[in-house]
N, C-alpha and C positions, 0 to 999 in steps of 0.2 A: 408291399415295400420290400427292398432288399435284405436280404438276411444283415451285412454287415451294417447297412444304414440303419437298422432295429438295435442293432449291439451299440453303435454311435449314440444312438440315441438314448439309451440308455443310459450310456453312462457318464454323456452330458446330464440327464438328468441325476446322475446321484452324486455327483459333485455340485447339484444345487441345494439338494437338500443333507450333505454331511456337512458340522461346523468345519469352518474355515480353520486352516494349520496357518498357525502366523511362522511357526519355525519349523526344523527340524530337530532331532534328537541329538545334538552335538552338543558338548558342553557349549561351544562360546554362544550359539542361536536359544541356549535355555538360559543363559545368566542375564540374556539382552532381551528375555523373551518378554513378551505384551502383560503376563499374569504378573511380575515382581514389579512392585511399586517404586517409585523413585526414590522414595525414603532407604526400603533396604538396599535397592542397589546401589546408594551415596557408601555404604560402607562396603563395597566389596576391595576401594581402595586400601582398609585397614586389614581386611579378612580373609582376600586372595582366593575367593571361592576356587577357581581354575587350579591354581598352581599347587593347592592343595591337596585337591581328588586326585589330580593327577601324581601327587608326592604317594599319596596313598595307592594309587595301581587300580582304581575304578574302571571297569569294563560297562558296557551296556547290557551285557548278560549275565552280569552277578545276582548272585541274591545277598543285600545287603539291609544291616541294621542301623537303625540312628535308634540312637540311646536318647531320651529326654528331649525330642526334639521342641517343646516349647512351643509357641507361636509360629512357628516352621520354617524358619529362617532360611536355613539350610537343607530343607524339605522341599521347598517349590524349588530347588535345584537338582536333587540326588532322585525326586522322585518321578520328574517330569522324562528323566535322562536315563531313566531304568523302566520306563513304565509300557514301551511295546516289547523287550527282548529280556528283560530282567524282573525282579520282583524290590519291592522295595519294604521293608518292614517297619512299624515303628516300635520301640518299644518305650512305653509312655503309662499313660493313666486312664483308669476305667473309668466312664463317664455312669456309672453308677458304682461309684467309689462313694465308703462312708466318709470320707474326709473331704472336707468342702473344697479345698485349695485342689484339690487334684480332680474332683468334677468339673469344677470350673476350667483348668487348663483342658481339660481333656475334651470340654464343649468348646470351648475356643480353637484348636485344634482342627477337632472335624468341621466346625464351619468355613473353616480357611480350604480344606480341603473339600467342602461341597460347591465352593465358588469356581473350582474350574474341573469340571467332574472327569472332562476329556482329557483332561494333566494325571488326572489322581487316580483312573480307574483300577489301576493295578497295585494299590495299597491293604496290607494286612496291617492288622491291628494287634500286636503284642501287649500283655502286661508287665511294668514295671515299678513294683510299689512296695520297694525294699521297709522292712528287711524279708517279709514270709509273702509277697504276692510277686512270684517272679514265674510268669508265663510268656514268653516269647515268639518260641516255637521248639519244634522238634530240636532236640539234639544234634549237632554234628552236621548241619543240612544249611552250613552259613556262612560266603564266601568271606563277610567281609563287615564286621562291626567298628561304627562309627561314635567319636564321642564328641562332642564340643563343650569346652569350657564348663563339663559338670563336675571334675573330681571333685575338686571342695566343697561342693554340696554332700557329695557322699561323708565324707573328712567331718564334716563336720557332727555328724551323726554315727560316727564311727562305725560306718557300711561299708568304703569302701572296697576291703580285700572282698568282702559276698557280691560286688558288682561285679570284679574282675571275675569272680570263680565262674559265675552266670555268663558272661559273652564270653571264656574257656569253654565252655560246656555248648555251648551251640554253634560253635564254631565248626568248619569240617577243619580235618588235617590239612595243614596247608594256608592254613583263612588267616586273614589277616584282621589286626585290632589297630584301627587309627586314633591317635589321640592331640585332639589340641587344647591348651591349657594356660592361664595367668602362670609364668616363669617368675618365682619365686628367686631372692637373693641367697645365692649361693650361702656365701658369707657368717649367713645366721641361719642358725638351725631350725626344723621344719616345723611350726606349730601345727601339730595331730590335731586341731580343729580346722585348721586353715584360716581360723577368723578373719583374715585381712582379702581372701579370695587367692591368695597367692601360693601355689606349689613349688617346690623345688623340685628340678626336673630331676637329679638324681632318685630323691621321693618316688618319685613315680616308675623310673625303671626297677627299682626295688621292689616296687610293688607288685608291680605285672610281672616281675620273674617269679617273684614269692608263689604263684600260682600254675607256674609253666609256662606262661610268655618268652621270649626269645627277643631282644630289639635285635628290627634289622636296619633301620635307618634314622636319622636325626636329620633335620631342615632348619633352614632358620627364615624358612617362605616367609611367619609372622610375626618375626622378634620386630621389636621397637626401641633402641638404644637410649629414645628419650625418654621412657621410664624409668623415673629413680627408683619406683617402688614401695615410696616414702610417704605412701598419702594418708592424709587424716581418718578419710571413712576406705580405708582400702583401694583396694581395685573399682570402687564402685563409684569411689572419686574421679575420675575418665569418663571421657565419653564413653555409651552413650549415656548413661546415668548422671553423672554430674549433681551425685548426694550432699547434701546441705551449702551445694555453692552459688554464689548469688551472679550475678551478670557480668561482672568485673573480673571474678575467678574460671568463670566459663570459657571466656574467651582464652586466660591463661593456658588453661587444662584441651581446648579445642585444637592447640595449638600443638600439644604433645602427641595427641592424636590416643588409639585405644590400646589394651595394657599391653608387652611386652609378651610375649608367648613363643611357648614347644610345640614342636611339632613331631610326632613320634610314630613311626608303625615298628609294629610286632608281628610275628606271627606265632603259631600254633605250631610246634613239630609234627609231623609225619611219625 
């Protein structure tokens, strides 16, 4: 047989037996890709996955962190899209952690991420289990740390300046600190628990300076004007939660759509 007909042949065969690529690595072919269920991607209307990484300066050869990525919402996007030229980190919860609650996310988690192995293969696993288990990675060796919607969790355990110090410290010169968050009412001043879920975005610039952050820009990619801000059970009152509201209220609250939110990057000085 011919030389080149043997090479043909080949590698007609190994396109039968490599999984099939439904996309490419481009953000808009990973937010539409085949892995994201229809459920999370009904909310990229409130959440603006695109216009956000892109607010933040996402490359496909970064090395970048998601802070608390939870259920992974925003992981089968950042990681699918970083995972042949970039690295993708999490930093999250040890699934042999003594605290049940963060076992448990932490197994939920990696099972989301054994469901599509040819997405995820390029996933490290950091520790983040404020306030004394904070292992990441190396120092300085990090283009580009990611947060969603967790300050107030910190806030409320009065962690958050040790989370900011932590993604400062891993960050390189240059790196950038993305941040989106419940936009708290100007108006009234910032309850240091955050009980209601809601930040005041000055809050939060204060913060990340207090540390050596630097803001370089503001977006309003996820404000939402029809949040008063005013709700009973907080922020938690919105979709998608929809806390102690019965069917009549849902549809009210569906209609306002999800909370009002900053959108923020920082970066590190040089």
């Amino acid at each position: 047989m011919p030389r080149q007909l043997i090479v043909k042949t080949l590698f007609l065969l190994i396109l039968c037996i490599q999984p099939t690529i439904l996309f490419s690595h481009s953000l808009d072919e990973v937010i539409s890709g085949h892995h994201r269920s229809e459920e999370n991607k009904s909310r990229d209307i409130d959440r603006h996955p695109k216009e956000t990484l892109e607010f933040f300066g996402i490359k496909e050869e970064m090395t970048v962190v998601e802070v608390w990525p939870s259920a992974g919402w925003y992981t089968e996007i950042i990681a699918p899209y970083l995972n042949d030229s970039g690295q993708y980190i999490s930093a999250s919860f040890d699934i042999n952690s003594d605290r049940d609650y963060f076992k448990r996310m932490a197994q939920l988690f990696l099972s989301k991420l054994n469901e599509h192995s040819e997405l995820y293969g390029n996933v490290d696993h950091g520790i983040f289990e404020l306030p004394d288990r904070i292992k990441i990675t190396e120092p300085g060796t990090v283009d580009m740390v990611l947060t969603f919607r967790n300050i107030h969790n910190w806030m409320a355990r009065g962690q958050e300046k040790i989370a900011m110090q932590a993604f400062f410290e891993v960050l390189k010169p240059g790196g950038k600190l993305g941040v989106v968050e419940h936009r708290g009412n100007s108006a009234i001043a910032q309850d240091p628990k955050a009980t209601s879920g809601y930040v005041n975005e000055a809050f939060m610039i204060e913060l990340a300076e207090s540390v050596g952050f630097v803001l370089e820009a503001s977006s309003e990619i996820n404000a939402n004007p029809k949040d008063s801000k005013d709700h009973r059970e907080g922020v938690w009152t919105l979709p998608p939660t929809y806390e102690s509201l019965n069917d009549d209220e849902k549809i009210v609250f569906s209609n306002i759509g999800e909370s009002d939110r900053f959108t923020l990057r920082f970066s590190k000085p040089y």
